[in-house]
C-alpha positions, 0 to 999 in steps of 0.5 A, spaced: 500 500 500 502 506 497 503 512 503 498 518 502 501 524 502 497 531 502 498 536 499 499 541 505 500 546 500 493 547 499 488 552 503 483 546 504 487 541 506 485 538 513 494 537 514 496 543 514 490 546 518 492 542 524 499 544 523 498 551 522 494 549 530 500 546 532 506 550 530 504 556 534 510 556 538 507 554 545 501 549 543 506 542 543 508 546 550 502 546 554 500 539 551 507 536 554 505 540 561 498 537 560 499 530 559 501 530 568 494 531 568 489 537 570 493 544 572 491 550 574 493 557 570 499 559 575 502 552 575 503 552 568 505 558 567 511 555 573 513 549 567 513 553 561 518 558 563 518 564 559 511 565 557 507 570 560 500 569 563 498 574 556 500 568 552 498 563 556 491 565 557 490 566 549 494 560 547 489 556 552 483 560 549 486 557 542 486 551 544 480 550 547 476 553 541 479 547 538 478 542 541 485 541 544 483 544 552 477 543 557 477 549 562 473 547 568 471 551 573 473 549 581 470 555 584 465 559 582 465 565 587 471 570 586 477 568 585 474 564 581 479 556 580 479 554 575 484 548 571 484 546 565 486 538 561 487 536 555 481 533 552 480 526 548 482 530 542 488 533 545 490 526 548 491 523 541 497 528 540 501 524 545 504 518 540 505 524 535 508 528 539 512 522 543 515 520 535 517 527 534 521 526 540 524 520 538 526 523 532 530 529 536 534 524 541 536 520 534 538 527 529 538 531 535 546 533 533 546 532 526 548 539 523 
């Protein structure tokens, strides 16, 4: 059986839709951090070093808005709790994700 491969060229194409998803700089990030599970906010800011909490709420917000995050309200009075987890969708991403490692630990020092 011959590999398929799209033309991820093409607007239309549902490959380079995902990629596009996923090539923004911190996306991959917060799937690794949410991989351990449920974190609040404050807690993934503290494993994404760098990234402000600007950056952390719109890139969460993003990846809610496709289906990647969940965000779950722990407490509704103020100040509001609340965490956030991949969903089953987000979750499907660990195997890709774990090959890309893998291809880093291998090729990583090739230059």
């Amino acid at each position: 059986m011959a590999l398929v491969v799209p033309d991820v060229l093409e607007e239309s194409c549902t490959t380079r839709q995902a990629l596009e998803r996923l090539a923004a700089k911190w996306r991959v990030l917060v799937v690794y951090a949410l991989l351990a599970g449920a974190q609040r906010h404050s807690e993934l800011r503290r494993r994404l070093p760098g990234i402000t909490q600007k950056v952390l709420t719109e890139t969460l917000r993003g990846m809610e808005s496709d289906g990647l995050v969940e965000r779950r309200v722990l407490k509704d009075t103020a100040p509001q709790h609340v965490e956030y987890a991949l969903t089953e969708l987000g979750k499907t991403l660990q195997e890709p994700l774990a090959a890309i490692c893998a291809w880093a630990a291998e090729h990583g020092d090739r230059r």
